[in-house]
C-alpha positions as CSV (number, residue, x, y, z in Angstrom):
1,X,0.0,0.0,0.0
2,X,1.0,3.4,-0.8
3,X,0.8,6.7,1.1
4,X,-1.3,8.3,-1.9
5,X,-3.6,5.2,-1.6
6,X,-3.7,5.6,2.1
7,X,-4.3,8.9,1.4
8,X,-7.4,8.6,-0.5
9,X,-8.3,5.4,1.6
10,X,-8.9,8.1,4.6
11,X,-10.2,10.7,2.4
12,X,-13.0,8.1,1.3
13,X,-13.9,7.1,5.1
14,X,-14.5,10.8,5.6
15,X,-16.9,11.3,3.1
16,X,-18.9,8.0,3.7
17,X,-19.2,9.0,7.2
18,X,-20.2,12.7,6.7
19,X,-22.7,11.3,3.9
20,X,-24.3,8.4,5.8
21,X,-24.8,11.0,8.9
22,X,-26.6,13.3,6.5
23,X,-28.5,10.6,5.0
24,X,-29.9,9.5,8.6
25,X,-30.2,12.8,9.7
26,X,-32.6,13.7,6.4
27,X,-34.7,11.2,6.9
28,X,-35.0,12.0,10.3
29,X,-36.3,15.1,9.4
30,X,-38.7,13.9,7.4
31,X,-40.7,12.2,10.4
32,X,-40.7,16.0,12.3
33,X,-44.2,16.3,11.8
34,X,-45.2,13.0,12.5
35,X,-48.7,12.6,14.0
36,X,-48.3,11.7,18.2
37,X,-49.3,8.3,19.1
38,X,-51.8,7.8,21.5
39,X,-49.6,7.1,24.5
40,X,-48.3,10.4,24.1
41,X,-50.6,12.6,22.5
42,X,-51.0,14.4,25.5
43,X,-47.7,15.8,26.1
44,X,-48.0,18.8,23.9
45,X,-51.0,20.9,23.1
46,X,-51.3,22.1,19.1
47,X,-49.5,25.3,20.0
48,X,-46.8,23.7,22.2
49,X,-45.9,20.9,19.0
50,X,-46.0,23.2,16.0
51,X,-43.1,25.3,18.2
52,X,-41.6,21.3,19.1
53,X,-41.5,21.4,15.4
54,X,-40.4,24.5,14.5
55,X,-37.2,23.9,17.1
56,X,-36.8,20.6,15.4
57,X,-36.2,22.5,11.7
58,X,-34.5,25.2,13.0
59,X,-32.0,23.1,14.4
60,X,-31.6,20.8,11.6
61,X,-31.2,23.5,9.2
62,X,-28.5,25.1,11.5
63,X,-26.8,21.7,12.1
64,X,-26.5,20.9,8.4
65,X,-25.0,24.4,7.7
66,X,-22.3,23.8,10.0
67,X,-21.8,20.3,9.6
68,X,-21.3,20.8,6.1
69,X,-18.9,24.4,6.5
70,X,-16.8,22.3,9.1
71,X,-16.7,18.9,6.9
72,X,-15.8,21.1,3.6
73,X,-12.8,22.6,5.7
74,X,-11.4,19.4,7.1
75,X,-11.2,18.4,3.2
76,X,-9.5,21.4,2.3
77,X,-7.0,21.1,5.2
78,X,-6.2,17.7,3.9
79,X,-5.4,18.3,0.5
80,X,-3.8,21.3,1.1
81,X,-1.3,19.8,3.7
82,X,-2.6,21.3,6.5
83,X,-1.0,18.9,8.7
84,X,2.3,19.5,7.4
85,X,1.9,23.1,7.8
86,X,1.1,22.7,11.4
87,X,3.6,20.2,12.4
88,X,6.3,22.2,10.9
89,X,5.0,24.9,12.9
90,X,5.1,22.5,16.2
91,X,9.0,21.3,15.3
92,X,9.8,25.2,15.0
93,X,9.5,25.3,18.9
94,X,11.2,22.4,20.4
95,X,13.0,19.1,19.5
96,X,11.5,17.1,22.3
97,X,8.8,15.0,20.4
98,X,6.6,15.3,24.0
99,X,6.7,19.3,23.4
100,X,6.1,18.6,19.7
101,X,3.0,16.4,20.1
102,X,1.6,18.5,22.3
103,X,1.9,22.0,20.2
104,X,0.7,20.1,17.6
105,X,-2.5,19.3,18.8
106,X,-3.1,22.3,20.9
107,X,-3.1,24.0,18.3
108,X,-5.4,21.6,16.1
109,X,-7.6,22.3,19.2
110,X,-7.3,25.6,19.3
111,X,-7.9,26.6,16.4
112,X,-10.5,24.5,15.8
113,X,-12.6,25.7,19.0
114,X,-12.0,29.3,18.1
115,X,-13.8,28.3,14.4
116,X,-16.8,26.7,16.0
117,X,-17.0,29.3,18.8
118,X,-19.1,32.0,16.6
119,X,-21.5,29.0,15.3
120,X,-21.4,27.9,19.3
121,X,-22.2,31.6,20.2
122,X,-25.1,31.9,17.6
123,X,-26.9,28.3,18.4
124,X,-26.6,29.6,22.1
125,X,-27.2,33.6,22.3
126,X,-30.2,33.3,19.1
127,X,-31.8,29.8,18.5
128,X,-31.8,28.4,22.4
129,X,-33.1,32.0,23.1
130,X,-35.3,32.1,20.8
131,X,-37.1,29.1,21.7
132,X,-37.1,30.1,25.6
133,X,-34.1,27.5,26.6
134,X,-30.9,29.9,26.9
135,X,-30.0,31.4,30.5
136,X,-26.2,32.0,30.6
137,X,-24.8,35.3,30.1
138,X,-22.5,36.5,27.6
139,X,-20.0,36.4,30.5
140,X,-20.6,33.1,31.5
141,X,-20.2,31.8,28.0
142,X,-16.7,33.4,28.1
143,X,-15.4,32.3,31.3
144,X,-16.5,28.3,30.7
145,X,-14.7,28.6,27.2
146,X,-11.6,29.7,29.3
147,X,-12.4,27.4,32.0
148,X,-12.4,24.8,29.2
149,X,-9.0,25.5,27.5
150,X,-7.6,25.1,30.8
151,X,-8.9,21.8,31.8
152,X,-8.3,20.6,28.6
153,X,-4.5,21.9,28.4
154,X,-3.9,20.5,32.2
155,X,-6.1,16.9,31.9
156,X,-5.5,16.3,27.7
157,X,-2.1,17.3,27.8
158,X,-0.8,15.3,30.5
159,X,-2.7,12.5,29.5
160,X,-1.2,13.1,25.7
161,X,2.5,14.0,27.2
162,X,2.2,10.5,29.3
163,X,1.0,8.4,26.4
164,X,3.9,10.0,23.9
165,X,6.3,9.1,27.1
166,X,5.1,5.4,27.7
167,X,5.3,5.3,23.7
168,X,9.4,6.6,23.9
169,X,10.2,4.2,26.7
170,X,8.5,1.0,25.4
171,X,7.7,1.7,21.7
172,X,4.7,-1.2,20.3
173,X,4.5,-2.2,24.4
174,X,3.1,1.1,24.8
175,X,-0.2,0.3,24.8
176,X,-0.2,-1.9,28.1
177,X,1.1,1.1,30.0
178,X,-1.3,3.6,28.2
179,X,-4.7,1.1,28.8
180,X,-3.3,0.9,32.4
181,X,-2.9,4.2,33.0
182,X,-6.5,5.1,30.9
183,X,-8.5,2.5,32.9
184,X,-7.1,3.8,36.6
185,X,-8.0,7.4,35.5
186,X,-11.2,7.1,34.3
187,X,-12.2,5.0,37.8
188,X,-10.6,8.4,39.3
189,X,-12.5,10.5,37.3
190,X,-15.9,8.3,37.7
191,X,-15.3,8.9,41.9
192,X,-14.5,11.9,41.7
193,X,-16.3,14.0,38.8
194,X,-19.0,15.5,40.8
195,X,-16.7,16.8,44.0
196,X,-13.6,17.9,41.4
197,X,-14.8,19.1,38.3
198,X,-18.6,19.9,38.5
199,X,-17.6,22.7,41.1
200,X,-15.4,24.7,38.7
201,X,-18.3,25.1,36.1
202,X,-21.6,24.9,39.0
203,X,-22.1,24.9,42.4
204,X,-23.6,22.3,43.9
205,X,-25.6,22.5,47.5
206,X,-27.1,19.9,49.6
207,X,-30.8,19.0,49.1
208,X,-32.2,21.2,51.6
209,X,-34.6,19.4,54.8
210,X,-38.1,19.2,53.5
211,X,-40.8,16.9,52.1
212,X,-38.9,16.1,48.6
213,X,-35.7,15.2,50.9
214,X,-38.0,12.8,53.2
215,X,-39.4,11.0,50.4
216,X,-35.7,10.5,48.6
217,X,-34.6,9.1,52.0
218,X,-37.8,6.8,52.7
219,X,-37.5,5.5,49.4
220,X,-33.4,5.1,49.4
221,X,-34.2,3.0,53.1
222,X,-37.2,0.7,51.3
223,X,-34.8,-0.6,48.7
224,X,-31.5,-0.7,50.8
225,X,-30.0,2.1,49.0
226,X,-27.5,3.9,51.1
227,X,-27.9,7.3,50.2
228,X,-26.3,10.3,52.2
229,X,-25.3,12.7,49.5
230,X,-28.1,14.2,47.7
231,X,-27.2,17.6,46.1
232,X,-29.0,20.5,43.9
233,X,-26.8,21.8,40.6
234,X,-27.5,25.2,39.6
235,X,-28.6,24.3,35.9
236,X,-31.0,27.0,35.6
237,X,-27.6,29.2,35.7
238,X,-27.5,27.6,31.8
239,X,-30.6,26.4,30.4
240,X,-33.8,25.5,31.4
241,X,-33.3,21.8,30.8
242,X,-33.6,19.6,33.5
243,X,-31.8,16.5,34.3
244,X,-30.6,14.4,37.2
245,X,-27.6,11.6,37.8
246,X,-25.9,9.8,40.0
247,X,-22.1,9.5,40.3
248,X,-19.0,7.7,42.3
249,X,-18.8,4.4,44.3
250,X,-18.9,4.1,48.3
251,X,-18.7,7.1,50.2
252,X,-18.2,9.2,46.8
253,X,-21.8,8.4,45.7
254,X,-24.3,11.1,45.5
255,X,-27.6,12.1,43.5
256,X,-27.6,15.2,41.5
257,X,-30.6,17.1,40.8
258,X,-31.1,20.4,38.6
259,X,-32.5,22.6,40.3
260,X,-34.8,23.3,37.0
261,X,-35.9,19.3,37.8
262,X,-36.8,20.4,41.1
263,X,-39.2,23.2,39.6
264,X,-40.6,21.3,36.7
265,X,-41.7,17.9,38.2
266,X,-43.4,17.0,41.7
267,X,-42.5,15.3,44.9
268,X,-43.7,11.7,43.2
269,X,-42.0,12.1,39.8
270,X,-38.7,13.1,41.4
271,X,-38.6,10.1,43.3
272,X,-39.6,8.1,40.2
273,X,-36.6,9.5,38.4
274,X,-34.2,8.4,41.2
275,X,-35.7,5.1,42.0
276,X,-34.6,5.1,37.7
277,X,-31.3,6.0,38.5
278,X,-31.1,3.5,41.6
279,X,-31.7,1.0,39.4
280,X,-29.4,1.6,37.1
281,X,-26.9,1.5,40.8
282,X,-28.6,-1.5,41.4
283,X,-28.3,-3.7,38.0
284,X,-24.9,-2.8,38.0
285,X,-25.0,-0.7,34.9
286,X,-22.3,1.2,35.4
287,X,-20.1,-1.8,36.0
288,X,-20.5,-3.6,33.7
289,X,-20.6,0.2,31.5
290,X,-16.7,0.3,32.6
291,X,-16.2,-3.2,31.8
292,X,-16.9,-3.0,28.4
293,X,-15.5,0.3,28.1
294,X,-12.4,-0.6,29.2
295,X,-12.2,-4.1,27.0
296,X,-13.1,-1.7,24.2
297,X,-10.1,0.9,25.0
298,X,-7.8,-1.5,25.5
299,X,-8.5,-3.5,22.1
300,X,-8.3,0.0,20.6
301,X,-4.8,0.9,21.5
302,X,-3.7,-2.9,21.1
303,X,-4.4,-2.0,17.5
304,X,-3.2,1.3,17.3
305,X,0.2,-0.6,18.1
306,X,0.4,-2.2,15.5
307,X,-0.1,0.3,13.2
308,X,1.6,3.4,14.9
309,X,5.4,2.2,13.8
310,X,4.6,2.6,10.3
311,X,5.6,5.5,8.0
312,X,3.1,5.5,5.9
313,X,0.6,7.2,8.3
314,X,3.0,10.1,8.3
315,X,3.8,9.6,4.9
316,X,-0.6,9.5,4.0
317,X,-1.1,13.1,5.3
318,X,1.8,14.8,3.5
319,X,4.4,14.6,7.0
320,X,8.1,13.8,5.7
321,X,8.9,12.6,9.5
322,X,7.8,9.9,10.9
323,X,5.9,10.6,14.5
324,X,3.7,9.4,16.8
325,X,1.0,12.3,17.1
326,X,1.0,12.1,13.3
327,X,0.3,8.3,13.4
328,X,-2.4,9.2,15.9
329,X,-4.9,11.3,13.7
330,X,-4.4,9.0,10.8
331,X,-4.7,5.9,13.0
332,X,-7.6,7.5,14.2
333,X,-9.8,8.5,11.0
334,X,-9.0,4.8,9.6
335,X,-10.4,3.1,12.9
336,X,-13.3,5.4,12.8
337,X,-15.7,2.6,10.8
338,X,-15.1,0.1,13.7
339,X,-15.7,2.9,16.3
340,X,-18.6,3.6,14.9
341,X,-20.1,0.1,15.2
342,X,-18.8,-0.5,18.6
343,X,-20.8,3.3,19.4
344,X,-24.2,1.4,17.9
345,X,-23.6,-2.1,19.7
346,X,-22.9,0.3,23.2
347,X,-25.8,2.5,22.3
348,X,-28.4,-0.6,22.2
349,X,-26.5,-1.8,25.6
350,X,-27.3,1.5,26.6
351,X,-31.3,1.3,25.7
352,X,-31.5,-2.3,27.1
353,X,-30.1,-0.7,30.1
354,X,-32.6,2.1,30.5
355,X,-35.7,-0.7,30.2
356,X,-33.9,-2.5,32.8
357,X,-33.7,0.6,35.0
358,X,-37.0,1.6,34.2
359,X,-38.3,-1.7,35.2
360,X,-36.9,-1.1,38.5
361,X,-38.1,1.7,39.1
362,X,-41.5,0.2,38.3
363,X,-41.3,-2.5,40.4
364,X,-40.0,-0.7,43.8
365,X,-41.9,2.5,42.8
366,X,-44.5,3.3,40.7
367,X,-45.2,3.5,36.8
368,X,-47.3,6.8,36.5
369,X,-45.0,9.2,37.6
370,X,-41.8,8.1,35.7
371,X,-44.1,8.3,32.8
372,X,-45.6,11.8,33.7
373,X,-42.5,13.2,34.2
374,X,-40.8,11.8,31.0
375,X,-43.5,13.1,29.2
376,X,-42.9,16.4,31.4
377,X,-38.9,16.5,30.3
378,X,-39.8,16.1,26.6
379,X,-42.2,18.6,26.7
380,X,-40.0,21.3,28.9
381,X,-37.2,20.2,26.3
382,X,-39.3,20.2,22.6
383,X,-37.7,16.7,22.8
384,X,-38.9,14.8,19.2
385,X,-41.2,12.4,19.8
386,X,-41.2,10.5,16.6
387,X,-37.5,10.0,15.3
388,X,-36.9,7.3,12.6
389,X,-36.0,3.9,14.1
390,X,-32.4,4.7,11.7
391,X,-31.9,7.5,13.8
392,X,-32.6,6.1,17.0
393,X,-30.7,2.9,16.1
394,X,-27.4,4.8,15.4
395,X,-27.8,7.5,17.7
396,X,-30.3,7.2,20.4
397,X,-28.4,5.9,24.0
398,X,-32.0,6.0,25.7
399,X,-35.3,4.6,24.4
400,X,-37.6,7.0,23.0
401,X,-40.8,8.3,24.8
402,X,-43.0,6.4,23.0
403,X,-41.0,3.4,23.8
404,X,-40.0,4.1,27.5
405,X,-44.1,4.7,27.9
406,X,-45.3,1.6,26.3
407,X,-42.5,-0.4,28.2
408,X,-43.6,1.0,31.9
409,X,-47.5,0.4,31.2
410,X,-46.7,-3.1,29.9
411,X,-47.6,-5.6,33.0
């Protein structure tokens, strides 16, 4: 194989991909107005679904624009050597191939944020406005873009700076020490999230004493749940989407409730969302979710090094020097048809999950108000309620409505 056909061979990958997502997406689209069934004809009113609809379009419309600007620019940064140009750029500053690879990508990151931070800005500041979603200030926008760039620089780059160092000291054994390291971090990150991270972007303040908190703990006691950290996120500092999830192992675990939850559903439906995410605690979802994750990661950099010695990957995007970050992106594009497919098989684990949660939250709770406040969620949200089983199928980590509904009602 040649670098030219390598070349093309990632070239063609690109375009399959970007076409097959447009494809789905289309006729996705086509289903936006979509009579309700009867199981959930009642969550919107005719007012409330023709604006469901028009948020659907709008969003579509804007999605396709950018999709299509930002795939049209990846091309062009291909065949006109764009990765050349910046590693040549990243050698300019240092020898060390640790300071290379990571001036490379930061400034493929970079650069790349800055592009989508005005299409970012606009989906924000005009259509979630628009449509009544959008509470963050243009301040607030600001500081989490900083706030990002400097977890990303501290957390990606020393992950990057160790996996270029474990690639220098034991070239194709690299991957052991990489999947090692990868697998104790992410276990870290899993305890620790919501008490490390989650405070630099929200604040977070225990569930106050009250009739909500009394019926969290009754419940938590009835099915053996150990429960003492239950804590309210700000959301509503954001958007006025609601969500809730739980987090960490042993003493680390906690519920986390918007506070825009709190205001949207009642007493009953609250607990019927966490007796969902108990259950997901108490099937072992997440796991056996790390399990396969980390089976999967480690299988992915087994075959990245294999692959990572070779020249050509340079060679295929225009680099005259051989180099490990180089490898990396092309590695990465020509693996993206099997990460795709592992993404749909973990996506259906996903919805099997959710049942199974669901379930359990029918069985040591009750049906009717995880179904009312669903229905409440996708209403609050202009969630679509009748996506094509394609779209679902490669994209959908959760059941829809319609599904979810049917599924709790079913005795």
């Amino acid at each position: 194989m040649t670098a030219t056909y390598l070349f093309y061979l990632i070239i063609g990958i690109l375009i399959i991909n970007f076409l097959i997502d447009k494809v789905i997406n289309a006729v996705n689209a086509q289903h936006f107005e979509d009579a309700l069934p009867g199981e959930i004809n009642d969550v919107y009113d005719q007012t409330e679904y023709e604006k469901s609809q028009r948020y659907k379009k709008t969003n579509y419309r804007f999605s396709l624009i950018v999709s299509s600007i930002s795939f049209i620019g990846l091309l062009l940064f291909f065949f006109f050597d764009g990765f050349a140009i910046v590693d040549g750029i990243a050698r300019g500053f240092s020898n060390n191939e640790i300071v290379i690879a990571l001036t490379f990508f930061g400034i493929l990151v970079f650069a790349s944020d800055i592009i989508s931070t005005p299409f970012n800005y606009y989906h924000t500041f005009v259509i979630e406005e628009r449509f009544g979603f959008n509470k963050m200030t243009k301040a607030t926008f600001l500081i989490d873009k900083l706030k990002g760039w400097l977890l990303m620089a501290f957390i990606g780059g020393g992950i990057l700076a160790l996996i270029v160092w474990f690639y220098q000291l034991t070239k194709e054994n690299f991957w052991i020490y990489t999947w090692l390291f990868v697998t104790v971090f992410s276990l870290f990150m899993n305890m620790f999230y919501a008490r490390l991270v989650v405070p630099i972007f929200n604040k977070q303040t225990p569930l106050e004493d009250g009739e909500l908190k009394a019926a969290i703990s009754d419940y938590a006691k009835k099915v053996g749940f150990k429960l003492k950290n239950i804590f309210v996120i700000d959301g509503s500092k954001r958007s006025t989407k609601a969500n809730a999830y739980f987090s960490g192992f042993g003493r680390e675990k906690r519920i986390t409730l918007y506070d825009t939850l709190i205001n949207d559903l009642d007493t009953d439906e609250i607990v019927a969302v966490l007796a969902h995410e108990v259950g997901h605690y108490k099937r072992r979802h997440i796991i056996y979710n790390m399990v396969i994750s980390t089976l999967l990661t480690g299988l992915t950099f087994y075959i990245l090094s294999l692959f990572i010695n070779s020249p050509l990957l340079s060679e295929a995007l225009g680099v005259s020097i051989p180099s490990f970050h180089i490898g990396l992106v092309a590695f990465g594009i020509l693996y993206s048809p099997i990460s795709e497919i592992t993404g749909i098989v973990m996506n259906y684990v996903s919805r099997m999950f959710e049942y199974q949660a669901d379930d359990y939250a029918k069985e040591t709770y009750q049906p009717e108000p995880l179904i009312t406040s669903l229905k409440k969620l996708s209403k609050n949200s202009l969630s679509n309620l009748t996506p094509h089983p394609s779209y679902v199928f490669m994209n959908y980590s959760h059941p829809t409505l319609l599904q979810r509904v049917r599924n709790l009602r079913n005795s």
